[in-house]
C-alpha positions in Angstrom: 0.0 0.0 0.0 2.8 2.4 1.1 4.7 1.5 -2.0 1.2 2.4 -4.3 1.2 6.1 -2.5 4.2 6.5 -3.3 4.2 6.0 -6.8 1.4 8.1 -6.6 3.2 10.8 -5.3 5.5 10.2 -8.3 2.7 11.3 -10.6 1.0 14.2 -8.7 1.7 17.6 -9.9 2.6 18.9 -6.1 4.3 22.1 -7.5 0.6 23.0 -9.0 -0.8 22.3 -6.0 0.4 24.6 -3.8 0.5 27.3 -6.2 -3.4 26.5 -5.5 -3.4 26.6 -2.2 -1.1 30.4 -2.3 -3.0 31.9 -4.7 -6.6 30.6 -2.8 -5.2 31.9 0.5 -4.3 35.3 -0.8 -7.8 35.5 -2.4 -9.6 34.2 0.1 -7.9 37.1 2.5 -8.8 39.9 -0.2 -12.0 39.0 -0.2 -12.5 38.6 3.7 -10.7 41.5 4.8 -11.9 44.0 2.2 -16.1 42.0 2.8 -15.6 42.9 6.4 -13.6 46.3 6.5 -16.7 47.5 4.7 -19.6 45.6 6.6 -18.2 46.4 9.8 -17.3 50.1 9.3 -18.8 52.2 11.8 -20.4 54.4 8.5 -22.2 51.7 7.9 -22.6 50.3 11.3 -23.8 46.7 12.8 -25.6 45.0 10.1 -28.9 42.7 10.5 -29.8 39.7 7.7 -33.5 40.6 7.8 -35.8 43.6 9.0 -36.2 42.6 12.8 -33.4 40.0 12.5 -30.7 40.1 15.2 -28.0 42.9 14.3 -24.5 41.2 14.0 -20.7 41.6 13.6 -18.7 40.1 10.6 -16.0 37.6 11.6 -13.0 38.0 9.1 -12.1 35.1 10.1 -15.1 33.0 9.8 -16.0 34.4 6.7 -12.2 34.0 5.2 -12.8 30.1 6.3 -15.8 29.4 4.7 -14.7 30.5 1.2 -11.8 28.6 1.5 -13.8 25.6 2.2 -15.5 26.0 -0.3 -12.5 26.6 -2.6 -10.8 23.3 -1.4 -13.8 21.0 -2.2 -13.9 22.5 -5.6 -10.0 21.9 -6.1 -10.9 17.9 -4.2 -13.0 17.0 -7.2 -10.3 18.6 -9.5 -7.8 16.3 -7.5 -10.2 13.3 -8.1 -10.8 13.9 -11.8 -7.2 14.3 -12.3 -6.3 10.7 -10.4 -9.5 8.6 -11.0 -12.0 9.5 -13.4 -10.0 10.8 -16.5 -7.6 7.6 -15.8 -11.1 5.6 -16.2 -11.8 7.5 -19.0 -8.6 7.5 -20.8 -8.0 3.7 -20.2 -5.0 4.2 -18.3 -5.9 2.9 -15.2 -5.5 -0.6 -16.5 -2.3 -0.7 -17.0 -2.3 0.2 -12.9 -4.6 -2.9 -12.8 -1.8 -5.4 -13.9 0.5 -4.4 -11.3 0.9 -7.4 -8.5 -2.2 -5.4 -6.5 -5.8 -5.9 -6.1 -8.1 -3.5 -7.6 -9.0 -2.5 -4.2 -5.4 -1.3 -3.3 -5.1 0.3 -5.8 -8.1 2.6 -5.6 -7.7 3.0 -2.0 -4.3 4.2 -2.0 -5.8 7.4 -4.6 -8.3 8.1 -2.4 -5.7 8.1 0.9 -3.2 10.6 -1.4 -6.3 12.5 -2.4 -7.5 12.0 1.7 -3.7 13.2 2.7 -3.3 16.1 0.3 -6.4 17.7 1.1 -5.7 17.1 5.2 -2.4 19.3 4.2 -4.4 22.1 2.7 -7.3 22.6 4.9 -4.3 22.8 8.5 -2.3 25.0 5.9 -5.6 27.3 4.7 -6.1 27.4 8.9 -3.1 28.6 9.7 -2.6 30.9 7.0 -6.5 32.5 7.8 -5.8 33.2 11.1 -2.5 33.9 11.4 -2.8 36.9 8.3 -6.2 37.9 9.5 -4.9 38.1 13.6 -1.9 40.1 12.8 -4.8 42.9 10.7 -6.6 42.8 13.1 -4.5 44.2 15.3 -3.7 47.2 13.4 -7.5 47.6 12.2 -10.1 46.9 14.7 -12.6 46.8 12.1 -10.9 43.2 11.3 -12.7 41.3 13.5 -10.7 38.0 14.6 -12.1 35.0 16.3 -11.2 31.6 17.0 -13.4 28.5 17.3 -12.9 25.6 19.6 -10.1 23.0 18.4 -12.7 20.0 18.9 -15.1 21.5 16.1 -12.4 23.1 13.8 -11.3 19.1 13.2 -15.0 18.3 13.4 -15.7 20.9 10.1 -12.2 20.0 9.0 -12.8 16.2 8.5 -16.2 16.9 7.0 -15.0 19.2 4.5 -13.1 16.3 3.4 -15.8 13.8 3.8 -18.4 16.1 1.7 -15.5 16.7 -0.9 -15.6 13.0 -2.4 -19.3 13.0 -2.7 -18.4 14.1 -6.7 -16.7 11.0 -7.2 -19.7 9.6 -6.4 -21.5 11.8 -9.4 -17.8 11.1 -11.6 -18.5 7.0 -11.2 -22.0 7.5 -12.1 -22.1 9.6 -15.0 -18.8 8.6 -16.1 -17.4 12.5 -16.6 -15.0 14.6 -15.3 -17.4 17.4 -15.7 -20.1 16.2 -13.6 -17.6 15.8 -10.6 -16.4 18.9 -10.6 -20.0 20.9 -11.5 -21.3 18.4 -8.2 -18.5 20.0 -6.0 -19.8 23.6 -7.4 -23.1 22.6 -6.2 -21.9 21.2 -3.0 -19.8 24.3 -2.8 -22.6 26.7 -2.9 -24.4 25.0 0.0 -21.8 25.0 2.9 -21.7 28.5 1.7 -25.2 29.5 2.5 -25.2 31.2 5.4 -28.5 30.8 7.0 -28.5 33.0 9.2 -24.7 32.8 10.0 -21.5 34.5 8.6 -19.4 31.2 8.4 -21.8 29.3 6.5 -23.5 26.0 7.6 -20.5 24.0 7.9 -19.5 26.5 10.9 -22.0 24.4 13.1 -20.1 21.5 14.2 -23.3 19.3 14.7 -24.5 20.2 10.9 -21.0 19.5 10.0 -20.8 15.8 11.6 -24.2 14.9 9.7 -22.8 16.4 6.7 -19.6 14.6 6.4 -21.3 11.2 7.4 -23.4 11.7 4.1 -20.0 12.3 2.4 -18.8 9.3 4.5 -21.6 6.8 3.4 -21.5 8.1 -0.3 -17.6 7.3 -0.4 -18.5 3.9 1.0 -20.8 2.7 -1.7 -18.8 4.4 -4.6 -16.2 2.8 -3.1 -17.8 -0.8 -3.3 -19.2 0.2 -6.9 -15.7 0.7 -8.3 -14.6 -2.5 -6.9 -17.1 -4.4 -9.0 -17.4 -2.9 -12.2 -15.5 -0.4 -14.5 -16.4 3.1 -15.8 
């Protein structure tokens, strides 16, 4: 198994990858910092969702997090269309197939690179959020920093993964690279919503935990479908 990973690694394109994760960090902060330096703003003062809503105060922080969620399950289906699907597609995954491995293996070591890459960029997109945003914040206090408990940052964490292989799920089905990344888009747009919140539903750890065991459960049975039949 070790030995598959690694070959793996071999063929991922880590160089692009965190060129992806620099350039959606320094985005991601742009659009945080410059969102909340303007909602918050005394001129404008404490802004309410709704006439009669409670009135509240934009978390940089928060906000920067949730748009980098949602920018890392987009680049996850990118990741899985990249290592899974367009090798389906293209045929070359059977030549992966007559190694001395079971199909199962073989598969399971992608998804534990695609798993480990992904772990890498969401403690990377953490530290990077908070750390930037902190030090603004204490030269503006319009940047408003906060910090969540550890125990649901790894809960939100680990269902951002989970919820980011539900395309593969669309991917095996429809047999198309396009449909697993316009599925993440979709998913995407969701954990977004903010519902009444500035850091989006996936802020809520307990909304979180349901969420990433439907991810969870989808992974298992896409995992069991690949194991029986091709794309």
């Amino acid at each position: 198994m070790i030995k598959l990973i690694c070959n793996e690694c071999k063929r991922a394109k880590f160089g692009q990858y965190v060129l992806v994760i620099v350039i959606g960090n320094l985005a991601t902060l742009f659009l945080a910092i410059s969102s909340s330096s303007m909602l918050n703003h005394t001129s404008y003062g404490i802004q309410a969702f709704a006439p009669g809503s409670l009135k509240f105060s934009l978390s940089t922080v928060d906000l920067g997090m949730m748009l980098m969620r949602s920018i890392l399950i987009v680049w996850q289906s990118i990741l899985i269309s990249q290592m899974i699907i367009s090798e389906y597609q293209t045929k070359t995954i059977t030549m992966l197939f007559t190694y001395p491995y079971s199909r199962k293996e073989i598969i399971f070591a992608k998804l534990i690179l695609i798993s480990g890459i992904m772990t890498v960029a969401h403690i990377v997109a953490l530290f990077i959020q908070h750390t930037v945003i902190y030090l603004f914040s204490l030269m503006n206090p319009i940047i408003l920093f906060s910090f969540q408990n550890p125990l649901s940052i790894i809960i939100i964490t680990i269902s951002s993964i989970l919820l980011g292989f539900i395309p593969l799920t669309a991917g095996v089905k429809f047999k198309s690279s396009i449909a697993t990344i316009i599925t993440s888009l979709v998913i995407a747009a969701i954990v977004s919503n903010s519902q009444g919140s500035t850091a989006g539903i996936l802020s809520n750890p307990i909304i979180a935990g349901v969420l990433g065991l439907c991810g969870l459960v989808a992974s298992v049975v896409t995992f069991g479908k690949m194991l029986k039949e091709d794309l």
